[in-house]
C-alpha positions, -999 to +999 in steps of 0.1 A: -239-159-488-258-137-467-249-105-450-256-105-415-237-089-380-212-108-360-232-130-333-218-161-335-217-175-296-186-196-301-155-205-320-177-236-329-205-219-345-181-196-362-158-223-381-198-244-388-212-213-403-177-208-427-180-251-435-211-241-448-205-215-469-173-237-484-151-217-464-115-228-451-113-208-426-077-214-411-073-220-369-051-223-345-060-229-308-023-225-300-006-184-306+027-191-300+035-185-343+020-148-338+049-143-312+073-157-337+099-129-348+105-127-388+138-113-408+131-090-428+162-079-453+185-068-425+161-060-396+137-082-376+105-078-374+096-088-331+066-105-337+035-112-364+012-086-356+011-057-377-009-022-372-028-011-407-025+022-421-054+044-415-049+080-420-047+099-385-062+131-400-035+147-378-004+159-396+004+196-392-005+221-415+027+216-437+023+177-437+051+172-405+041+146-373+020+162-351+022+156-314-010+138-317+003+116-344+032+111-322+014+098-298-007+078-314+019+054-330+037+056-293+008+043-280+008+010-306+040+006-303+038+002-265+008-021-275+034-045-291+025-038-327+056-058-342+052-038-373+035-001-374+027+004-413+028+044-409+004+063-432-009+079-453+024+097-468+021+119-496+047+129-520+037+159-527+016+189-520-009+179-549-012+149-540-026+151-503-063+140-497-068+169-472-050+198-451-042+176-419-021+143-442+008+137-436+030+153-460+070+141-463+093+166-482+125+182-468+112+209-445+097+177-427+119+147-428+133+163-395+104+163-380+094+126-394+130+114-376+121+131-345+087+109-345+106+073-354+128+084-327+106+087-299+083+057-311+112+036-306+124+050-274+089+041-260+094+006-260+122-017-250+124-039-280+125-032-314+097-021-338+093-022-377+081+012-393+067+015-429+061+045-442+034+042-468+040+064-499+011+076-516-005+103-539-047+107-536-051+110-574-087+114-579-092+124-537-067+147-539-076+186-528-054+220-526-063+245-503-091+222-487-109+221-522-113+190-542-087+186-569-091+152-583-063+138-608-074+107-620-057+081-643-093+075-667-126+089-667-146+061-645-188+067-643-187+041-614-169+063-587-190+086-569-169+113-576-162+139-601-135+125-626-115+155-623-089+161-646-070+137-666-032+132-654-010+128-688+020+108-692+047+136-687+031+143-653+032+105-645+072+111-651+072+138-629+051+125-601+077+092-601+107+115-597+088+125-562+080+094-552+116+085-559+125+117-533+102+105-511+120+073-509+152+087-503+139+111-478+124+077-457+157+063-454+169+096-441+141+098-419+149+064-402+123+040-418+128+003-421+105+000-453+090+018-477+057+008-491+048+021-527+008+023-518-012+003-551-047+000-534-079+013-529-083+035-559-054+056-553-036+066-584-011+041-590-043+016-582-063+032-607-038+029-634-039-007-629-074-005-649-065+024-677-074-007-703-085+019-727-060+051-718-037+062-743+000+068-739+023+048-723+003+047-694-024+028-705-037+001-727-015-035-724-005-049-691+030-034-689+019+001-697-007+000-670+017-007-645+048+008-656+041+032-631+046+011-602+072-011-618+093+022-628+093+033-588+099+002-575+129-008-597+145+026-592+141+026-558+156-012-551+182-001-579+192+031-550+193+002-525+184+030-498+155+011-480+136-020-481+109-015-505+076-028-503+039-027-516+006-027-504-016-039-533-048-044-542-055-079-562-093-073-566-110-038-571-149-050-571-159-032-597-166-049-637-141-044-664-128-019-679-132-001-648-118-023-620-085-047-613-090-082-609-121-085-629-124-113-656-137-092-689-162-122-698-173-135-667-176-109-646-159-127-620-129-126-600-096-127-619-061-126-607-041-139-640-028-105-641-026-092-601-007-124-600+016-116-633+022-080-612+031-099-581+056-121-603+075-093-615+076-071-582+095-105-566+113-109-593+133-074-590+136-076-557+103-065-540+100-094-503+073-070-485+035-074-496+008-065-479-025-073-493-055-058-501-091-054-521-115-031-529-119+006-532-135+030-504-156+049-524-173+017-537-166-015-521-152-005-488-167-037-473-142-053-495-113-035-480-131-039-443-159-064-437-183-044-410-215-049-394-230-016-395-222+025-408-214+017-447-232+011-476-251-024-480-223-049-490-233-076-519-217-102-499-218-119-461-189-106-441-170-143-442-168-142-481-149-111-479-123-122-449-120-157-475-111-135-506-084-115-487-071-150-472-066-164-501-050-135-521-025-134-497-024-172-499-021-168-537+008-141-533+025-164-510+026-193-537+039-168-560+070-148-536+075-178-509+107-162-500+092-129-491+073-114-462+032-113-468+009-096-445-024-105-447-057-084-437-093-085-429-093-097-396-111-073-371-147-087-380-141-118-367-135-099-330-117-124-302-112-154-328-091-132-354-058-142-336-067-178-341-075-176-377-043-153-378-022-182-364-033-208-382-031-190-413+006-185-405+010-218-397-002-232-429+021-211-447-010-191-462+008-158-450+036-143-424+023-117-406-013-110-400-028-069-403-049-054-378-065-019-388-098-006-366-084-030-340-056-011-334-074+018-334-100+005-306-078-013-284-041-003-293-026-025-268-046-058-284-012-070-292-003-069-262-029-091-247-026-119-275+010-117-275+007-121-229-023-149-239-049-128-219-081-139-230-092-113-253-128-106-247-152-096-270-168-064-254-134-048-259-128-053-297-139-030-327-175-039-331-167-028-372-192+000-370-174+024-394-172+051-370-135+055-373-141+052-410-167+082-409-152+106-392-124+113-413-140+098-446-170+122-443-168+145-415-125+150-423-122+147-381-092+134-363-091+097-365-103+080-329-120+050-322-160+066-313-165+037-287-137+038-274-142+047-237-171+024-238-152-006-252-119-003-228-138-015-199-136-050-213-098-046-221 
């Protein structure tokens, strides 16, 4: 499949080009599912559209809300985001990627229930929040320098391998995350997601096939991790507790998840098996994922322009989230799956989002440069305004850049530009 930019004329030539790729791309000329309110646990979810994490680049010095961040997810959630997956959160001081993250510990989960506060005071009906738990393992940095703690040493990240985070440290670093957990609930959160994607830590320990330690090696030890902060927190039965998970890394065994270690192909025995056992103790919130930024970010975001030459045409990657979620679906039919990948395909993404939803692929579909382009997009699908495509994210990576490489306040860099069309 080849890569190319996003210039198809019509629905028409859109759905032809993905028939002949072998592509089932799902559709739905009708919206009304995306207006559909889910239950979730004991809350409801208002509608199907859900706001991505991307990392705002705006916390406060000690890791609390700033009034920027504020505003930002008031300004979503006046969009009609039904879901606002908050992050990124670390869970500790080592574990933030830079100064400006968003940081949640006790001198802070005041502030953090200040913010949830006057997000939902902003809008008359109700709104899910997520707060996505995370440490930056091998992106981490103290005092604005890098401090990478990484799970094993991997020559295929473009980044130093830092040091080596041992098992008693694992121990430790789950007791935070376990803090963390109970300080969301305080804080006012509906969920709490337990972030395995992209490379982060927990991610990374997914592929330790050749660590030592409990940590490492067989399947359960690599992701013990995961599994020992999820059960404990269900176990507290504080918060609804969810996962945002990578099923395919991109990169070949033994360095990447998802990755058959004779074919070199695509492999989700074992994402699946993970999936299996998160349901099984209790786990009804996925959201799904692939790839890792430093290496196969078009994995994570298809885009047309700003990142590193993808392998693979834009359409292949929206396929292989579609049917991950799909396969996670099959696998936890009684829980809640968010699926992603849709800003590339610009005005017809809320008709693949419905009729993915209709056909039971997923439940509610993830929007991340969207949102951060035209943060009342909901709003128009959800009021069936004709969304038009010189208002949506042209998936140029400038969002992306500015706080991946420049460490900038996250803002859409069109954005004055592109609200004329919305």
């Amino acid at each position: 499949m080849i890569f190319q930019p996003f210039n198809f004329k019509s629905s028409t030539e859109l759905r032809q080009a993905a028939d002949a790729y072998g592509i089932l791309l799902p559709w739905q000329d009708s919206l009304e599912s995306l207006a559909r309110p889910v239950t979730l646990g004991q809350a409801s979810i208002p509608n199907r559209i859900l706001a991505q994490p991307i990392e705002g680049f705006d916390a406060e010095a000690n890791g609390a809300p700033s009034e920027r961040s504020v505003n930002r997810y008031c300004e979503l959630a006046c969009g009609r985001f039904g879901c606002l997956w908050m992050g990124s959160i670390s869970v500790n001081l080592e574990g933030r990627s830079n100064p400006s993250q968003l940081w949640l510990h006790d001198d802070t989960v005041d502030d953090f229930a200040a913010m949830l506060r006057e997000v939902r005071a902003s809008v008359d009906e109700p709104v899910y929040l997520v707060a996505q738990l995370t440490h930056s393992g091998r992106y981490s940095t103290v005092n604005g320098k890098p401090a990478p703690v990484c799970a094993f040493e991997n020559p295929l990240i473009p980044k130093e391998n830092g040091r080596i985070i041992t098992d008693e440290e694992i121990d430790l670093l789950i007791e935070d995350y376990l803090y963390s957990v109970h300080l969301a609930a305080q804080a006012g959160f509906d969920a709490v997601d337990i972030r395995a994607c992209h490379g982060y830590l927990i991610n990374e320990l997914f592929a330790a096939y050749h660590r030592p330690g409990r940590y490492g090696g067989n399947f359960e030890n690599r992701v013990r991790m995961l599994m020992s902060i999820v059960q404990k927190a269900i176990d507290a039965d504080e918060i609804e507790v969810g996962v945002r998970l990578n099923m395919h890394d991109g990169l070949p065994w033994p360095y990447g998840w998802g990755m058959n270690a004779v074919t070199g192909e695509m492999d989700l025995a074992e994402p699946l098996r993970l999936v299996e056992m998160l349901y099984e103790v209790g786990v009804r919130l996925f959201n799904i994922s692939n790839g890792i930024g430093a290496t196969t970010p078009f994995m994570i975001r298809p885009y047309d322009t700003g990142g590193p030459l993808p392998t693979e045409s834009q359409l292949a990657g929206i396929n292989r989230m579609l049917q991950c979620a799909r396969s996670v679906k099959k696998i936890a039919p009684e829980s809640i799956v968010v699926a992603s990948g849709f800003t590339w395909l610009r005005e017809y993404s809320p008709n693949v989002a419905a009729g993915g939803i209709e056909a039971n692929w997923f439940d509610v579909a993830g929007w991340g440069r969207q949102s951060i382009a035209w943060p009342s997009f909901a709003s128009a699908v959800l009021n069936n305004t004709e969304v038009q495509r010189d208002g949506c994210c042209t998936t140029c990576c400038g969002c992306t850049n500015l706080i991946k490489k420049s460490g900038k306040q996250l803002r859409c860099v069109l954005r004055k530009r592109l609200e004329k069309s919305q």
